[in-house]
SEDREN-239602 format. One record per atom (N, C-alpha, C, O): x, y, z; residue in three letters. Coordinates in steps of 0.2 Angstrom, whole numbers, padded with zeros to 4 digits, always signed. Layout:
// SEDREN-239602
XYZAla;...
***
This chain:
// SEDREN-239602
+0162+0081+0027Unk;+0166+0077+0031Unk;+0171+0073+0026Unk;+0169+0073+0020Unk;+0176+0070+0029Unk;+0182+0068+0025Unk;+0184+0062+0025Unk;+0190+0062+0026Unk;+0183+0056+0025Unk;+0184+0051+0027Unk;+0189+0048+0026Unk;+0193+0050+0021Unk;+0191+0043+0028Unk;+0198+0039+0026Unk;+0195+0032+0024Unk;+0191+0030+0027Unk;+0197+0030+0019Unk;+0194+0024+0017Unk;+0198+0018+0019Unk;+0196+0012+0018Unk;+0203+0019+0023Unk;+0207+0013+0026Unk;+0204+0012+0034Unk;+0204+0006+0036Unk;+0201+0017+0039Unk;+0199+0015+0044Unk;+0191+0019+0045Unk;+0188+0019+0050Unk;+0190+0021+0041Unk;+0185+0024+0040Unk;+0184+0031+0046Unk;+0178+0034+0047Unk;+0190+0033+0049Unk;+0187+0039+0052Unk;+0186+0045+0048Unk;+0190+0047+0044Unk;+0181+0049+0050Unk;+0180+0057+0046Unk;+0183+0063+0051Unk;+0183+0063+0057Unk;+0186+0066+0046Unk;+0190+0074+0046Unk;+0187+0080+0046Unk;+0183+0079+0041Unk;+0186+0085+0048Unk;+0182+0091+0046Unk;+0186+0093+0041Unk;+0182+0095+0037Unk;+0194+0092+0038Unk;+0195+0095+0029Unk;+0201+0090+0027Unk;+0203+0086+0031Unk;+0202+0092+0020Unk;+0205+0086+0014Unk;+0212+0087+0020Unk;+0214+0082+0023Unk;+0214+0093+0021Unk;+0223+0095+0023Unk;+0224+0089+0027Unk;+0227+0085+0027Unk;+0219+0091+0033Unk;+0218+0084+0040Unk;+0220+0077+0038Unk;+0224+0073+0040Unk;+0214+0076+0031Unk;+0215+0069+0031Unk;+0222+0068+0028Unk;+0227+0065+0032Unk;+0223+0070+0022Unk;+0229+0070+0021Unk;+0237+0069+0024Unk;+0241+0066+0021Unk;+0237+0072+0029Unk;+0241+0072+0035Unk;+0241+0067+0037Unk;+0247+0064+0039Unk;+0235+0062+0038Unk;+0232+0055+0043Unk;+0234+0049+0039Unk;+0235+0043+0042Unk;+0233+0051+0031Unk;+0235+0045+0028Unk;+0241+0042+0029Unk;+0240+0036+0030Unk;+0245+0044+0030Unk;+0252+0039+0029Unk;+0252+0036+0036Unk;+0256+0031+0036Unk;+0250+0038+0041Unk;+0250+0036+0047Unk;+0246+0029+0049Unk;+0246+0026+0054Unk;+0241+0029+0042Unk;+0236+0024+0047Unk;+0237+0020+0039Unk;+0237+0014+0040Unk;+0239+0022+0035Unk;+0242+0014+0032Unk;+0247+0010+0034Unk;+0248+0005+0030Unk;+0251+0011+0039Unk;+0253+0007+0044Unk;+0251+0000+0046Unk;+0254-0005+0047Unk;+0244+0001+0046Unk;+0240-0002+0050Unk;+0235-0005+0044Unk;+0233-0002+0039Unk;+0232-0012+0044Unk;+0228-0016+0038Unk;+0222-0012+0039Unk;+0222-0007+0044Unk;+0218-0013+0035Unk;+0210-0008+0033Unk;+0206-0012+0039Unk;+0207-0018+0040Unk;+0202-0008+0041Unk;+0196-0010+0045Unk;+0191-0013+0038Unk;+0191-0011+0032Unk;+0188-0019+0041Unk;+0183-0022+0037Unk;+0177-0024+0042Unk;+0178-0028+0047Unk;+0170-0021+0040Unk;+0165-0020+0044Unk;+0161-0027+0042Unk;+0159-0028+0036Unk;+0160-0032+0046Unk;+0157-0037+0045Unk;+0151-0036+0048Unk;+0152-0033+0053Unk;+0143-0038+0048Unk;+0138-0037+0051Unk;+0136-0044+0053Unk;+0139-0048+0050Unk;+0133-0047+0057Unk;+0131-0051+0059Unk;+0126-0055+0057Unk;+0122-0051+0054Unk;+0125-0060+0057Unk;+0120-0066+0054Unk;+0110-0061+0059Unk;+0108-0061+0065Unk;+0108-0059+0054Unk;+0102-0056+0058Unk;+0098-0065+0064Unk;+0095-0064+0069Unk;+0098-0070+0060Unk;+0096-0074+0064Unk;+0099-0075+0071Unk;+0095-0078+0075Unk;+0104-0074+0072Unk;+0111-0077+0078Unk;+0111-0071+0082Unk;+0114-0070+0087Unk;+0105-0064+0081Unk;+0106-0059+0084Unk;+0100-0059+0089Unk;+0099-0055+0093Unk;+0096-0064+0086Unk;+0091-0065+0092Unk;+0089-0066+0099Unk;+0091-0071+0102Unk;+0084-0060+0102Unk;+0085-0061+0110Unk;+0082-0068+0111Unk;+0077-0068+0108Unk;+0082-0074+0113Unk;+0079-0083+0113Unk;+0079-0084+0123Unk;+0085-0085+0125Unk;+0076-0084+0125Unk;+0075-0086+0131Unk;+0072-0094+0131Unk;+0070-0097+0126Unk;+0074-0097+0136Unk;+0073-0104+0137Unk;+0070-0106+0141Unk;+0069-0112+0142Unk;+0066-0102+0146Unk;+0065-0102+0152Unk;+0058-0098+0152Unk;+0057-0092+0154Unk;+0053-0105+0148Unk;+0046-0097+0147Unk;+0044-0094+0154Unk;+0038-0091+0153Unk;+0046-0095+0160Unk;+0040-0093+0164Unk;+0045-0086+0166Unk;+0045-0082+0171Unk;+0049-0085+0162Unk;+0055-0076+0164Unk;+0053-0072+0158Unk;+0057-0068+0157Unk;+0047-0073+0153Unk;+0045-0072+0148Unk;+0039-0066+0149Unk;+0036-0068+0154Unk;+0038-0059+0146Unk;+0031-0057+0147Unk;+0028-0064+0145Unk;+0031-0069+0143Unk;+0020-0063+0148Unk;+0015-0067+0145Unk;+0011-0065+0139Unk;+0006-0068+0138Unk;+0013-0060+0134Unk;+0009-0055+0131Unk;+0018-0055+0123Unk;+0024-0055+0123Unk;+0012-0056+0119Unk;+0019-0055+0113Unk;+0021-0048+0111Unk;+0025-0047+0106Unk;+0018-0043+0116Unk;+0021-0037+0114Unk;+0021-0031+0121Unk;+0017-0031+0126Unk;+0025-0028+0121Unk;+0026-0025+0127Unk;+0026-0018+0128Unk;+0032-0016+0128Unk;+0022-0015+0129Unk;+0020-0005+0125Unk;+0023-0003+0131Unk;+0024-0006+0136Unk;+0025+0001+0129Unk;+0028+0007+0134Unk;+0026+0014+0131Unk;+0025+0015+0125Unk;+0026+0020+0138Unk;+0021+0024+0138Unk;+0026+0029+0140Unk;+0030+0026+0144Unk;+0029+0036+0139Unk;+0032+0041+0142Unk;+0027+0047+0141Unk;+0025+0049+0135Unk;+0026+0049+0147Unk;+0023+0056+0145Unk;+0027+0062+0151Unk;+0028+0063+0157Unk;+0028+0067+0145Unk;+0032+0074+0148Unk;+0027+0077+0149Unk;+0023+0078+0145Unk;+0026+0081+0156Unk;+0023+0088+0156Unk;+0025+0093+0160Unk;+0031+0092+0162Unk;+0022+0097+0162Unk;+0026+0103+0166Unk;+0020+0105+0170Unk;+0014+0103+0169Unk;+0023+0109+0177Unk;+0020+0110+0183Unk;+0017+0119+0181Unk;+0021+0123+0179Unk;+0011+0119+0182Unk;+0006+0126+0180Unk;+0003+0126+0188Unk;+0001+0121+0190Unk;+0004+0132+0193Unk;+0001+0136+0198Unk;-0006+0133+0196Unk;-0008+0132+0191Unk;-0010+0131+0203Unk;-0016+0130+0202Unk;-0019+0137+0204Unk;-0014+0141+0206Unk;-0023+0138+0205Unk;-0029+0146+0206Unk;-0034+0145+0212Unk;-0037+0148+0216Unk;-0034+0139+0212Unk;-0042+0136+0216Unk;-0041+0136+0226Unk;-0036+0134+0229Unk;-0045+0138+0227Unk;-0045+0143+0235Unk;-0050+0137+0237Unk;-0056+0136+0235Unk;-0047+0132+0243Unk;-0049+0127+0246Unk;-0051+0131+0251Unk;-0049+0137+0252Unk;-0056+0127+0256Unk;-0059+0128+0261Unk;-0054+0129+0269Unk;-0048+0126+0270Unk;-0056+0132+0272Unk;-0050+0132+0279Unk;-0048+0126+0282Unk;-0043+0124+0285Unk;-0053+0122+0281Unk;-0053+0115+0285Unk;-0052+0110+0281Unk;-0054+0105+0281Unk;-0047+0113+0275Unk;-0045+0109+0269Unk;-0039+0104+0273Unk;-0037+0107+0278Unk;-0036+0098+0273Unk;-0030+0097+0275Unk;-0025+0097+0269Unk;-0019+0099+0269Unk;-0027+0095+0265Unk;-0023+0098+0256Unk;-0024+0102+0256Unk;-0029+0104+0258Unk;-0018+0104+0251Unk;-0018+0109+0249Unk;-0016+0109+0242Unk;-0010+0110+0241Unk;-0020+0109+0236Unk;-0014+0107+0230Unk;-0010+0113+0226Unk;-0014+0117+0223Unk;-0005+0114+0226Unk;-0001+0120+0223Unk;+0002+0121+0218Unk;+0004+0126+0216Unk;+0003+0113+0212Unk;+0003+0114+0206Unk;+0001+0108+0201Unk;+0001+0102+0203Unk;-0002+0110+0196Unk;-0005+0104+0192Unk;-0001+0103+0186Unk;+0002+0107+0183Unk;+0000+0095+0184Unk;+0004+0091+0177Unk;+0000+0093+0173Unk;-0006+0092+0175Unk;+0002+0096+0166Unk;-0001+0097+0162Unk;+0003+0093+0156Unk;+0008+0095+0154Unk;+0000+0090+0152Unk;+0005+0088+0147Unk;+0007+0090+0143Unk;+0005+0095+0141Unk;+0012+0088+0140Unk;+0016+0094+0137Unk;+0019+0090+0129Unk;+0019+0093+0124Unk;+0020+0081+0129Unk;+0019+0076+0126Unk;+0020+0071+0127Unk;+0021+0070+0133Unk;+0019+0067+0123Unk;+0020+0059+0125Unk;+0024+0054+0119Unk;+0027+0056+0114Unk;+0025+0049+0120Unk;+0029+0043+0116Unk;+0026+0036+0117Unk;+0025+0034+0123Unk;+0025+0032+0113Unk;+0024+0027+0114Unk;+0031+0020+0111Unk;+0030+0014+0112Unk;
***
């Protein structure tokens, strides 16, 4: 990739960029400022809209549907016709 150092977009080749330059120096350089990491803090005021708990797990789990085989009785009222089987998970 090809970057322009005045706004920083990338190009797939040098010819591209080169064509791009005169056109965006037109224009003042982009300057990336980051934020005070303290000032980016989530601060809630209002403890009772708070979990109760200082950490909060979250669980996803992917699986896929497999035919079951299993021959229920006549007087079954279910019937089960496919089983989750896990496939992975994420915490």
């Amino acid at each position: 990739m090809f970057v322009c150092n005045s706004c920083l977009n990338t190009f797939s080749s040098q010819r591209v960029l080169d064509s791009y330059i005169p056109n965006c120096l037109l224009h003042e350089a982009q300057q990336v400022v980051y934020p005070d990491p303290d000032d980016c803090k989530l601060k809630f005021s209002d403890q009772n809209k708070q979990h109760p708990l200082n950490f909060y797990l979250v669980r996803d789990f992917e699986s896929f549907l497999t035919p079951v085989d299993d021959v229920l009785g006549p007087d079954a009222k279910t019937h089960i016709v496919d089983e989750h089987r896990v496939s992975g998970f994420c915490c």
